[in-house]
MARFI-632082 format. One record per residue (C-alpha): residue in three letters; chain; x, y, z. Coordinates in pm, 1 decimal, decimal comma. Example, Ala and Ser with C-alpha at 12.3 -4.5 7.8 and 13.67 -1.06 7.14 Angstrom:
# MARFI-632082
[pt ALA; A; [1230,0; -450,0; 780,0]]
[pt SER; A; [1367,0; -106,0; 714,0]]
END
This chain:
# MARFI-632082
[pt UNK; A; [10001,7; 13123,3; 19296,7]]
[pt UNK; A; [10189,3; 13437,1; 19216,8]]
[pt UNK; A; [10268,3; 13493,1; 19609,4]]
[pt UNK; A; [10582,8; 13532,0; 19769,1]]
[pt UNK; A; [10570,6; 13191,1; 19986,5]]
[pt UNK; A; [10896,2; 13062,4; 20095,0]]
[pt UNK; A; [10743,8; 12755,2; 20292,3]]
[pt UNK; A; [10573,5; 12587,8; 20023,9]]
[pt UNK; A; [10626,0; 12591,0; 19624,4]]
[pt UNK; A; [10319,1; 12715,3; 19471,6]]
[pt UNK; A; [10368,4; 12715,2; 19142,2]]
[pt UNK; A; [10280,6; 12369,8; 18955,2]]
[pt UNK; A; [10110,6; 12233,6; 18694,8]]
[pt UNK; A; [9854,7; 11930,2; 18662,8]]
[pt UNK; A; [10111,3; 11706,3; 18630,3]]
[pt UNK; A; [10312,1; 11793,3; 18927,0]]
[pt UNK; A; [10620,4; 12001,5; 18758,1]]
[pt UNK; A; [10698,6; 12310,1; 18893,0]]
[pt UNK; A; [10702,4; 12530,3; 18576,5]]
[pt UNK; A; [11003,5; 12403,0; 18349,6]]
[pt UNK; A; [11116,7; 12140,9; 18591,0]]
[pt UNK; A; [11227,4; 11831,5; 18395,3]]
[pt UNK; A; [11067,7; 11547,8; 18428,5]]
[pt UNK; A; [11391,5; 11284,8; 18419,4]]
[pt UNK; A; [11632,0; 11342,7; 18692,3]]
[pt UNK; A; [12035,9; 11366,2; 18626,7]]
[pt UNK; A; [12176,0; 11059,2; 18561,5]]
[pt UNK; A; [12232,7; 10864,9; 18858,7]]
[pt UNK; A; [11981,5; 11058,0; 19071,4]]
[pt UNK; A; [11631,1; 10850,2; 19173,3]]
[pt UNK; A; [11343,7; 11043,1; 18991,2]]
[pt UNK; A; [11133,4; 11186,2; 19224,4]]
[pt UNK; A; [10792,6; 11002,6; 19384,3]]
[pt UNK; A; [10531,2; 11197,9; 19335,9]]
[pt UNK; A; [10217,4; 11225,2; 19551,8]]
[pt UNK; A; [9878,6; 11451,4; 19660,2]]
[pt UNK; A; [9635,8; 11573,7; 19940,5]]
[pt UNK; A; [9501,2; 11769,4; 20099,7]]
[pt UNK; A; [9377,4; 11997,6; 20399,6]]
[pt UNK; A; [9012,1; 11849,1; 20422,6]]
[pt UNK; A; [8779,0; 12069,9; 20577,2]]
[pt UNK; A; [8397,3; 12146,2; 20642,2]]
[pt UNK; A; [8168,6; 12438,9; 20802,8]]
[pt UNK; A; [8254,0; 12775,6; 20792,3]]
[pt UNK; A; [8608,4; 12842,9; 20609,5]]
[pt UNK; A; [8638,2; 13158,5; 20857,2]]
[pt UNK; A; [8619,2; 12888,1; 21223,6]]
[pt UNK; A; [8662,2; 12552,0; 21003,8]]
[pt UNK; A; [8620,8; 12195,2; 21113,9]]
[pt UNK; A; [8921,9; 11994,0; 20973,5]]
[pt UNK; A; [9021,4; 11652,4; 20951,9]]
[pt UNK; A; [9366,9; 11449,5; 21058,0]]
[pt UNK; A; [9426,1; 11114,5; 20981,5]]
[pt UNK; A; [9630,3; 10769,2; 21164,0]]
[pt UNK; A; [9796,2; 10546,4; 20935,2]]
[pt UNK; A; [9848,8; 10217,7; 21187,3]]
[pt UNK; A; [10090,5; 10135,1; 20964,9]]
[pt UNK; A; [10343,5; 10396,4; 21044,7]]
[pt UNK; A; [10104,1; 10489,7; 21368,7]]
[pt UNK; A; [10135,3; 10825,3; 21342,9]]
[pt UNK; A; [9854,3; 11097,0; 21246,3]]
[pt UNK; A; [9927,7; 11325,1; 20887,0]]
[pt UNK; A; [9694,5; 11477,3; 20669,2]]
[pt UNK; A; [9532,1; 11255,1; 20332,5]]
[pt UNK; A; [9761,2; 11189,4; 20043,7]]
[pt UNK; A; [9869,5; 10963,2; 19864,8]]
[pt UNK; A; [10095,9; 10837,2; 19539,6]]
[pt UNK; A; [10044,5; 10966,1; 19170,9]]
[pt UNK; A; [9967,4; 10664,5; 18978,3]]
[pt UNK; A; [10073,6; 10616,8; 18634,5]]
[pt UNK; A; [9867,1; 10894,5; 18350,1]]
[pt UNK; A; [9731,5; 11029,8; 18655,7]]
[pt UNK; A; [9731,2; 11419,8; 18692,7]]
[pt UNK; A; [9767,7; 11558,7; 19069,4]]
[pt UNK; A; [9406,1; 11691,4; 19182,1]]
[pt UNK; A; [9303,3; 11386,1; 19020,2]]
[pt UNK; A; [9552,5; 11165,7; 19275,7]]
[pt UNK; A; [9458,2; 11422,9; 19562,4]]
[pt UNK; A; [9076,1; 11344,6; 19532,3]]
[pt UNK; A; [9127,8; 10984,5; 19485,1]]
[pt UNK; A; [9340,5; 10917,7; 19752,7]]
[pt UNK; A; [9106,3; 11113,3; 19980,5]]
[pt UNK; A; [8804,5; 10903,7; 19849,1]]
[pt UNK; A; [9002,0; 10549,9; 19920,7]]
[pt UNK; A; [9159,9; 10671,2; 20241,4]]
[pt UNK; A; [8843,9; 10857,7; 20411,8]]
[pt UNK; A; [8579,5; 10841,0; 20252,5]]
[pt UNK; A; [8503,3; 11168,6; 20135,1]]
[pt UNK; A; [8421,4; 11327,6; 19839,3]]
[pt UNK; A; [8593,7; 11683,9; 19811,4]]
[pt UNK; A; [8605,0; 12015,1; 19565,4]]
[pt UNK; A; [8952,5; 12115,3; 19571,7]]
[pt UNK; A; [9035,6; 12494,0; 19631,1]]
[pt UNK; A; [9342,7; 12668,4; 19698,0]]
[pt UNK; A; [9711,7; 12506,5; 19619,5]]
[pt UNK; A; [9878,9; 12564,1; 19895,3]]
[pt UNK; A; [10219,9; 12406,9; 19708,0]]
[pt UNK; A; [10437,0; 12143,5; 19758,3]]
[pt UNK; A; [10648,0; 11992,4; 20039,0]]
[pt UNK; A; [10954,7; 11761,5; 19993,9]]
[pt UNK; A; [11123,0; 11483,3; 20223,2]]
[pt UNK; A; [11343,4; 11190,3; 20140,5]]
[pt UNK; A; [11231,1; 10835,3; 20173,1]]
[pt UNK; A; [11424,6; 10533,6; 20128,1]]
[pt UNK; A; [11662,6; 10722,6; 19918,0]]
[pt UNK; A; [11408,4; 10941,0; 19707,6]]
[pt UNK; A; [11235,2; 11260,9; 19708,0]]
[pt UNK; A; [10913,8; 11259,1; 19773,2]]
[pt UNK; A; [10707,3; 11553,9; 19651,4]]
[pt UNK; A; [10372,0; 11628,7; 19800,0]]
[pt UNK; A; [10142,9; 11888,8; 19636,4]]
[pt UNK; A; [9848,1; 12017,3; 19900,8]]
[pt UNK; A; [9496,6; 12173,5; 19835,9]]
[pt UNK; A; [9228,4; 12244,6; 20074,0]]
[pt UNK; A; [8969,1; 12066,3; 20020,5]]
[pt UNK; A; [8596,6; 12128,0; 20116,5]]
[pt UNK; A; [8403,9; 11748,5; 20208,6]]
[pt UNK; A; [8087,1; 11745,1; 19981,5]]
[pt UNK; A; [7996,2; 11401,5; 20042,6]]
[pt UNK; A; [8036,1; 11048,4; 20186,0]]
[pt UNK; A; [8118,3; 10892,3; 20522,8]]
[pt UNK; A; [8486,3; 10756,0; 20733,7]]
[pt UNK; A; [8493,5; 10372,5; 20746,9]]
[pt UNK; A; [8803,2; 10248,2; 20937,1]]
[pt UNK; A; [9017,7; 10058,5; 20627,4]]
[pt UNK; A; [9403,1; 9940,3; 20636,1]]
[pt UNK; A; [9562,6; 10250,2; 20534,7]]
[pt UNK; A; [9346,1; 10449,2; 20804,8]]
[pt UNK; A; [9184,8; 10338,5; 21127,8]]
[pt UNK; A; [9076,6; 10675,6; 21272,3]]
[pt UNK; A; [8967,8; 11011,9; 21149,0]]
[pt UNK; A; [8947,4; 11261,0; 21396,6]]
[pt UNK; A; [8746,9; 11595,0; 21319,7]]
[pt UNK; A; [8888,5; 11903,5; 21509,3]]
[pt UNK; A; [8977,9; 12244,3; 21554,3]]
[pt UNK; A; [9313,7; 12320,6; 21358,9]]
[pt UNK; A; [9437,2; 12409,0; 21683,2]]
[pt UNK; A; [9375,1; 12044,1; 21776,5]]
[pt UNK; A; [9503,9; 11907,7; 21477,5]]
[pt UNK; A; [9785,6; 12112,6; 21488,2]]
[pt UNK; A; [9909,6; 11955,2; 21824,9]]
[pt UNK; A; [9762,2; 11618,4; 21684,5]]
[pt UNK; A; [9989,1; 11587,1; 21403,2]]
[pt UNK; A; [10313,6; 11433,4; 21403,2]]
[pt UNK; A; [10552,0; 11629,8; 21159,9]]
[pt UNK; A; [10606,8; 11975,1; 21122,3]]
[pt UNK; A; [10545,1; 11974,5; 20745,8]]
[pt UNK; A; [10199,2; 11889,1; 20828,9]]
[pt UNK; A; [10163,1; 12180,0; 21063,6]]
[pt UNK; A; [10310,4; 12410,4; 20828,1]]
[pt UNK; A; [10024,9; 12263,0; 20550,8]]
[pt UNK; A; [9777,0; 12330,1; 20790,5]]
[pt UNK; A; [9904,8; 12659,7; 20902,2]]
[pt UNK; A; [9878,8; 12749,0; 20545,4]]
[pt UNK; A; [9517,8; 12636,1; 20480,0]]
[pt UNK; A; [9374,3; 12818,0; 20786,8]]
[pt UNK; A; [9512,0; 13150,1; 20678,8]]
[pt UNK; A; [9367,2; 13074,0; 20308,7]]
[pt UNK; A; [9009,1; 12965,0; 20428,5]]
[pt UNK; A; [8983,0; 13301,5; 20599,9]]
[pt UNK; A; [8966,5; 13419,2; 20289,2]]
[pt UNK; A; [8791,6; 13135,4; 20104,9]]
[pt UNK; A; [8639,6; 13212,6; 19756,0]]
[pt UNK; A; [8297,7; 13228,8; 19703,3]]
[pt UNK; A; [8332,2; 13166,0; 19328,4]]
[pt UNK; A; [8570,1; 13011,0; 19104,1]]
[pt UNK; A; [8623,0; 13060,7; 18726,4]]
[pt UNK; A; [8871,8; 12762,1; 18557,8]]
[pt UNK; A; [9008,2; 12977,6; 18249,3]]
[pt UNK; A; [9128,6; 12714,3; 18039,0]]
[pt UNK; A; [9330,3; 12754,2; 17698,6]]
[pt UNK; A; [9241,2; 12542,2; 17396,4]]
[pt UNK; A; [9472,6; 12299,5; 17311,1]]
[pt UNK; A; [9704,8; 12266,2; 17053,7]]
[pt UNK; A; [9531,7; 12316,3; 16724,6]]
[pt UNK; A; [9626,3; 12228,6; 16328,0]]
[pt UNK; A; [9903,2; 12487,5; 16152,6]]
[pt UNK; A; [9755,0; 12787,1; 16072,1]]
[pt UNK; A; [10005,3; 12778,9; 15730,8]]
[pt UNK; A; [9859,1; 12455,5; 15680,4]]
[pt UNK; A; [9472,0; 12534,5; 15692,6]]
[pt UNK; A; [9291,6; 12711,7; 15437,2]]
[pt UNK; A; [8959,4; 12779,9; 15546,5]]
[pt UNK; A; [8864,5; 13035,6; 15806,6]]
[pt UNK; A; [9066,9; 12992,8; 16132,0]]
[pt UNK; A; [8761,7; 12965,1; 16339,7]]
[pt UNK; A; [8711,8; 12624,9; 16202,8]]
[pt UNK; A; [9113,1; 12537,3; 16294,0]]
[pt UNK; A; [9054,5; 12169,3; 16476,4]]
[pt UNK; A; [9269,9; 12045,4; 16772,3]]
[pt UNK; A; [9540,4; 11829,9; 16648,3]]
[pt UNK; A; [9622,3; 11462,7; 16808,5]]
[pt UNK; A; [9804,6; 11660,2; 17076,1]]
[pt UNK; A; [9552,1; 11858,9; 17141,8]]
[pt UNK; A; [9262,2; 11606,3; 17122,8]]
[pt UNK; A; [9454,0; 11442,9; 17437,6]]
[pt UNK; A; [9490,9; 11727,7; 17611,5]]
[pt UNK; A; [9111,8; 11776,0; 17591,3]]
[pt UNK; A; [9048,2; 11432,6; 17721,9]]
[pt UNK; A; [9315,8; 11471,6; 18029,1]]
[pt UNK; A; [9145,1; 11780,8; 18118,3]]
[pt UNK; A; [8814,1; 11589,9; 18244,1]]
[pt UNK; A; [8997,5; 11410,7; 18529,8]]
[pt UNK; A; [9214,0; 11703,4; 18561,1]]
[pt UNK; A; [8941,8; 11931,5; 18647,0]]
[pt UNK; A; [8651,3; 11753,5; 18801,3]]
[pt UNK; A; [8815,4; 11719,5; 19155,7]]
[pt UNK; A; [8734,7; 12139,2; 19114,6]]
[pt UNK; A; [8415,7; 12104,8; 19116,3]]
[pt UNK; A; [8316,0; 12230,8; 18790,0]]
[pt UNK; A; [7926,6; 12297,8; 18718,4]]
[pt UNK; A; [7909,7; 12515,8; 18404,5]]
[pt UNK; A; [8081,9; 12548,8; 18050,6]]
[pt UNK; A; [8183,2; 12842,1; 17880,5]]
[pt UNK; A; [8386,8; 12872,4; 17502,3]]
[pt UNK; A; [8488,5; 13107,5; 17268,3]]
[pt UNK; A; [8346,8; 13066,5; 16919,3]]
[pt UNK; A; [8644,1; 12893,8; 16735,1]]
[pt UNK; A; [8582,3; 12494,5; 16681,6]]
[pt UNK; A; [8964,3; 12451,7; 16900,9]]
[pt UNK; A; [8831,0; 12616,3; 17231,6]]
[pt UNK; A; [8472,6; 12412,8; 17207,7]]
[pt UNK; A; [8654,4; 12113,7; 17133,4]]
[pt UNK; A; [8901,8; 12144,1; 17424,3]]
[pt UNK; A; [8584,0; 12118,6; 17662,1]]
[pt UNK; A; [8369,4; 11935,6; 17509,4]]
[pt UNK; A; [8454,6; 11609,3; 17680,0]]
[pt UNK; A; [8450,1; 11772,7; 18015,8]]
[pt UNK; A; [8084,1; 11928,3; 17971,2]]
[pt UNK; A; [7972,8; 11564,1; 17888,2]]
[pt UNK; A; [8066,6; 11429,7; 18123,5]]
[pt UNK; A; [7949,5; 11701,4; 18375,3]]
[pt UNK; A; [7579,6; 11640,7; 18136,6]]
[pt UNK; A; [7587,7; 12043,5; 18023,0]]
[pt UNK; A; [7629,1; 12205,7; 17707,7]]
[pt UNK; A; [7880,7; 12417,9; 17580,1]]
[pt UNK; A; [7749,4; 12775,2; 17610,0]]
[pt UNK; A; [7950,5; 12899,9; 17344,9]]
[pt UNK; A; [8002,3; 13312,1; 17342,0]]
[pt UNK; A; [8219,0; 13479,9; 17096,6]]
[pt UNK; A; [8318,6; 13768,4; 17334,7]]
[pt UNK; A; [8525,1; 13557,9; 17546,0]]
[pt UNK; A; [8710,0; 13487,2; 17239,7]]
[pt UNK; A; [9052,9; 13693,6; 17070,8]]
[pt UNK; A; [8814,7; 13840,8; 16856,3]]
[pt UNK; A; [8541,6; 13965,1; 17096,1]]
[pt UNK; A; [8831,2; 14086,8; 17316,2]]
[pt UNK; A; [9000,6; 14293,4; 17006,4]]
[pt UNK; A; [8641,9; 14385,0; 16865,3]]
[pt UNK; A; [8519,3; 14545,0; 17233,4]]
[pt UNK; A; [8711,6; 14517,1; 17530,9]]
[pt UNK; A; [8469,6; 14668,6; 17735,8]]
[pt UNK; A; [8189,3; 14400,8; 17613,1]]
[pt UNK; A; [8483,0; 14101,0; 17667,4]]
[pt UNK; A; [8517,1; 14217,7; 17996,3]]
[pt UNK; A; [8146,8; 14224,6; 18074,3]]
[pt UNK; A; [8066,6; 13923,0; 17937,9]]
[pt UNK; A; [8323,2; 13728,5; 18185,1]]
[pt UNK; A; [8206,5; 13910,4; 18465,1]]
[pt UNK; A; [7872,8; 13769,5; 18395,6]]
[pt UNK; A; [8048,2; 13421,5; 18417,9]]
[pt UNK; A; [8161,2; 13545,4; 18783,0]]
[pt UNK; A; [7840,9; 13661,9; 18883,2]]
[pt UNK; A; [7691,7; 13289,3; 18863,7]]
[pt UNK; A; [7911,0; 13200,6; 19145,9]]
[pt UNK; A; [7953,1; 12852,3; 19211,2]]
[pt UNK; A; [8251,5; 12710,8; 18982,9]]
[pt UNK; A; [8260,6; 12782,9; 18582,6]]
[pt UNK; A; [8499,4; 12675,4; 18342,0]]
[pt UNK; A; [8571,3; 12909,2; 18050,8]]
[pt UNK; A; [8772,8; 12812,2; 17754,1]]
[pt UNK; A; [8972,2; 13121,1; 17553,1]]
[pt UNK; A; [9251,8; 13178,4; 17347,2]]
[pt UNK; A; [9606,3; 13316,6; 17389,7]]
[pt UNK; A; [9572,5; 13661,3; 17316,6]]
[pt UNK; A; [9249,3; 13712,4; 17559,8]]
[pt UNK; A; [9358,7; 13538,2; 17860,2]]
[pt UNK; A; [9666,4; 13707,6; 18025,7]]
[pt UNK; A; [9504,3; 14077,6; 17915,1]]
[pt UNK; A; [9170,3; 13955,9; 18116,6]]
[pt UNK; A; [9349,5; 13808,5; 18401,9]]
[pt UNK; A; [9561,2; 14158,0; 18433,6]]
[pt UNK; A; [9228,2; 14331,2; 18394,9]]
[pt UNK; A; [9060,1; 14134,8; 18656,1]]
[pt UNK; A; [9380,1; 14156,6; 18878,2]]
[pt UNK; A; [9399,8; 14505,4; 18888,2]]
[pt UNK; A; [9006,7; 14510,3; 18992,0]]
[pt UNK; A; [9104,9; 14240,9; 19239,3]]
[pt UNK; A; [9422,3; 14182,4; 19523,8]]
[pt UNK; A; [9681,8; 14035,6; 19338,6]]
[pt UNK; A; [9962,2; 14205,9; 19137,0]]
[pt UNK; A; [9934,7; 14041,5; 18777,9]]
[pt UNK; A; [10037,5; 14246,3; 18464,1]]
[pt UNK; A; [9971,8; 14066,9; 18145,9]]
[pt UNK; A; [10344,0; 13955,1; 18108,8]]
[pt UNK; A; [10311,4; 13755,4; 18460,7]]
[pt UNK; A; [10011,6; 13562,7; 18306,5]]
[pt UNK; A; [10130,0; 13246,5; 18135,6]]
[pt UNK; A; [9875,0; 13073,7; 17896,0]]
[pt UNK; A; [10057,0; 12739,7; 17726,8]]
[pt UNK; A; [9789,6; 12568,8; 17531,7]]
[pt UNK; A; [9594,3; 12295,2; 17706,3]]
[pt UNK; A; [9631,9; 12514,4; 18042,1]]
[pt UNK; A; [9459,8; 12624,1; 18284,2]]
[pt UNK; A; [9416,2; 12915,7; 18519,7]]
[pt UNK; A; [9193,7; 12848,7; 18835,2]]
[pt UNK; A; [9094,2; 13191,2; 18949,0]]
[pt UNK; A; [8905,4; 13235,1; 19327,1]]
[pt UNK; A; [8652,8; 13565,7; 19384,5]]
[pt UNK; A; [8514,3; 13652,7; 19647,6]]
[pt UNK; A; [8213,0; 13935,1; 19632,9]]
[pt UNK; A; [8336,2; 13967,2; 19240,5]]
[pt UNK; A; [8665,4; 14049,4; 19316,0]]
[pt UNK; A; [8985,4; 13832,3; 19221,9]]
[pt UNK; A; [9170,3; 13708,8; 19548,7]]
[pt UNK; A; [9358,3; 13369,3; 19441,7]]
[pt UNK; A; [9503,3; 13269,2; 19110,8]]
[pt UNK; A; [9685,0; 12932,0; 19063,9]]
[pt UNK; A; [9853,4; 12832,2; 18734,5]]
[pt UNK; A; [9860,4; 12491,8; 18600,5]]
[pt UNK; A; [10066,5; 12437,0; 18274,6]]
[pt UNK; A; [9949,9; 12115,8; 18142,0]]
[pt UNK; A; [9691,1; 11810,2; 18233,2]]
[pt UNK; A; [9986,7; 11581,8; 18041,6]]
[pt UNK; A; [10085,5; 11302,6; 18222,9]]
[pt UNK; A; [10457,5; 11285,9; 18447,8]]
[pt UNK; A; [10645,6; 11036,2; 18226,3]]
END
């Protein structure tokens, strides 16, 4: 996400706030409505096959989305919309950011992904009564607002360069006091806080795909995805080099062992700690094509960084603060 885009915001969290934004508008301003989608595509990313969509309702064609619902998180509301309103069953990819336009005397804030179809089949329903699979040259003169085009614009140029693997480097969540805990901090357990943010993770994170779990040693970063590798039906494969530790201990070994993770391809999630993450996201950026130092590498616990390689090499990074809830 660290790209200087001027047509779409792209940075965001799970929950739909663009880095600090608060969540309660000034006083006497409507708060925001907040909604999801995304760029659906299939075949080759490099000459893709995309989808556009008519609502007869407002009888005009647009790309899927649809409204956060309450506790939801936003690639959770982007995959579910997509399901109701097509069909389909997608792994999300690339943010391409947000897009903003008033309605009935609100914003409303879209965030967009691409997504690739892994599964199911179009049945005509109320919201949508035709899907139309096309060239985004066709769907580009299909659509009916510009915002759309400039979505789709977006997702063409990203799919040229679509990721082969993807690595979901996730932060534990917040843990008990260290002044407060007298055995060895390896043992440290999430907190309440940090117990939810494990749980809100799962829905968080599926519409990615996920097929593999990775942790640190200490109990808080096995904890934190613990409920999303039972879910998925893996175990935790727990490694102490991707830990603070194995990073301060050997760097060269941290950085092999994460590699490995990369070399599976597919999409892996890894769970690390504070210290590790922005030093191995600058190391794998300055192997890679983006221009990360360590101090542009955020890592809030209960975060996540979904990082896109292609051929081993780091091409996309998007940053997503928190899996909390909007309020």
């Amino acid at each position: 996400m660290h790209e200087n885009d001027k047509d779409l915001d792209n940075v965001s969290d799970l929950t739909g706030r663009r880095r600090e934004i608060p969540v309660k508008p000034a006083a006497g301003v409507a708060k925001p409505t907040y909604a999801a989608g995304a760029v659906l595509w299939r075949g080759d990313p490099a000459d893709p096959e995309v989808a556009v969509i008519h609502r007869p309702g407002y009888d005009d064609w647009s790309l899927a989305k649809g409204k956060l619902d309450p506790g939801e998180s936003l690639p959770a509301t982007a995959a579910r919309e997509i399901l109701e309103e097509t069909g389909y069953r997608v792994r999300l990819g690339k943010l391409l950011g947000r897009v903003e336009y008033p309605v009935g005397g609100r914003t409303k804030l879209v965030w967009y992904w691409t997504g690739e179809v892994t599964g199911g089949e179009f049945a005509p329903n109320a919201e949508v009564d035709e899907l139309r699979w096309t060239t985004p040259g066709q769907a580009r003169r299909l659509l009916s607002y510009e915002l759309d085009r400039g979505v789709l614009d977006k997702a063409v140029k990203r799919l040229a360069a679509e990721p082969d693997t993807r690595v979901i480097y996730v932060r534990h969540g917040r843990a008990h006091s260290r002044k407060n805990w007298a055995a060895h901090d390896s043992r440290r357990p999430l907190d309440k806080k940090g117990r939810r943010q494990a749980e809100l993770l799962v829905p968080a994170l599926l519409p990615f795909g996920p097929e593999r779990v990775f942790s640190a040693e200490p109990d808080r970063c096995r904890a934190t995805v613990a409920p999303l590798a039972a879910e998925l039906g893996v175990e935790v494969a727990v490694d102490p080099l991707l830990g603070d530790a194995g990073w301060l201990g050997s760097m060269v070994d941290a950085q092999r062992a994460f590699a490995d993770v990369v070399a599976r391809g597919g999409v892996s999630v890894v769970c690390g700690q504070g210290l590790v993450i922005p030093d191995m996201v600058a190391w794998l950026s300055a192997r890679g094509t983006l221009p990360l130092a360590a101090d542009d590498v955020p890592a809030k616990k209960g975060s996540a960084w979904v990082l896109g390689f292609r051929d081993g090499v780091l091409t996309t990074a998007d940053y997503y603060a928190s899996a909390l809830p909007v309020k």
